[in-house]
N, C-alpha and C positions, 0 to 999 in steps of 0.2 A: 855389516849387513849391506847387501847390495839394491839397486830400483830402492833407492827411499827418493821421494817426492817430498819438497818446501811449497809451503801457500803462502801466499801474501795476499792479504787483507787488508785495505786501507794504511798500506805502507810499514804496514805491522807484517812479519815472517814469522810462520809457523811451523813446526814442524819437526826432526820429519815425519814423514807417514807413509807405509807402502803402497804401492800400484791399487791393491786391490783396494784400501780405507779410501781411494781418494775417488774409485769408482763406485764403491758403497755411498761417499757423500753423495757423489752427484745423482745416484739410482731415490737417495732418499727426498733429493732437493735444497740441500743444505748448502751448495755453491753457490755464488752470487755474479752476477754480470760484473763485476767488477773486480773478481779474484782472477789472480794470474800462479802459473805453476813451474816449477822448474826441479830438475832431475839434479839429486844431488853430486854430479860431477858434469854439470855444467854449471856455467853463468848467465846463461841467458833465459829469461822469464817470457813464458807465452798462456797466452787467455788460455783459459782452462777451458775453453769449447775448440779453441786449437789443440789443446795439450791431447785433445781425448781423442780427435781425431788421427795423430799419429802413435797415440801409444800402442803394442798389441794388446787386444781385448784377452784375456784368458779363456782357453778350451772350458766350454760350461761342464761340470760335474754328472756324469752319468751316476745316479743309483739305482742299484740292479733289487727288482723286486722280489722278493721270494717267491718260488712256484705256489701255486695253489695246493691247497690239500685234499686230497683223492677224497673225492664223495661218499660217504659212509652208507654202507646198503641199510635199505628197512629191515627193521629189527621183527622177527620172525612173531607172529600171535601165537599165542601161548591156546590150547584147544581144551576146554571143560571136559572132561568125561562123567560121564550118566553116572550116579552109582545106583 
């Protein structure tokens, strides 16, 4: 599997985790000032507020909504006859 991201946490490494889990953390909050990130076919570790800054963001998901459904005409009164 390719783009896996390692975190390190207080000297502790985790991981790994794809591009996108590691931009789900930080959308959630769950990164800390003091986690750092690195791409698994490097060695070299940078602050995760660097790391986000050069990664490419992913194109956001268009979903296409269905058309609306044609207006139903009013339904015809029914007329009494005399008898």
């Amino acid at each position: 599997m390719k783009d896996l991201v390692y975190l390190s946490r207080a000297f502790v490494e985790f991981g790994p985790f794809t591009k996108a889990e590691i931009l789900d953390f930080q959308k959630r909050g769950m990164l800390s000032a003091a986690d750092y990130l690195r791409d698994e076919a490097s060695d070299t570790w940078l602050h995760y507020q660097e790391w986000l800054t050069i990664v490419p963001m992913p194109a956001p998901k268009l979903v296409k909504k269905p058309a609306p459904a044609p207006a139903k005409a009013p339904a015809a009164k029914k007329s009494k006859k005399a008898a």
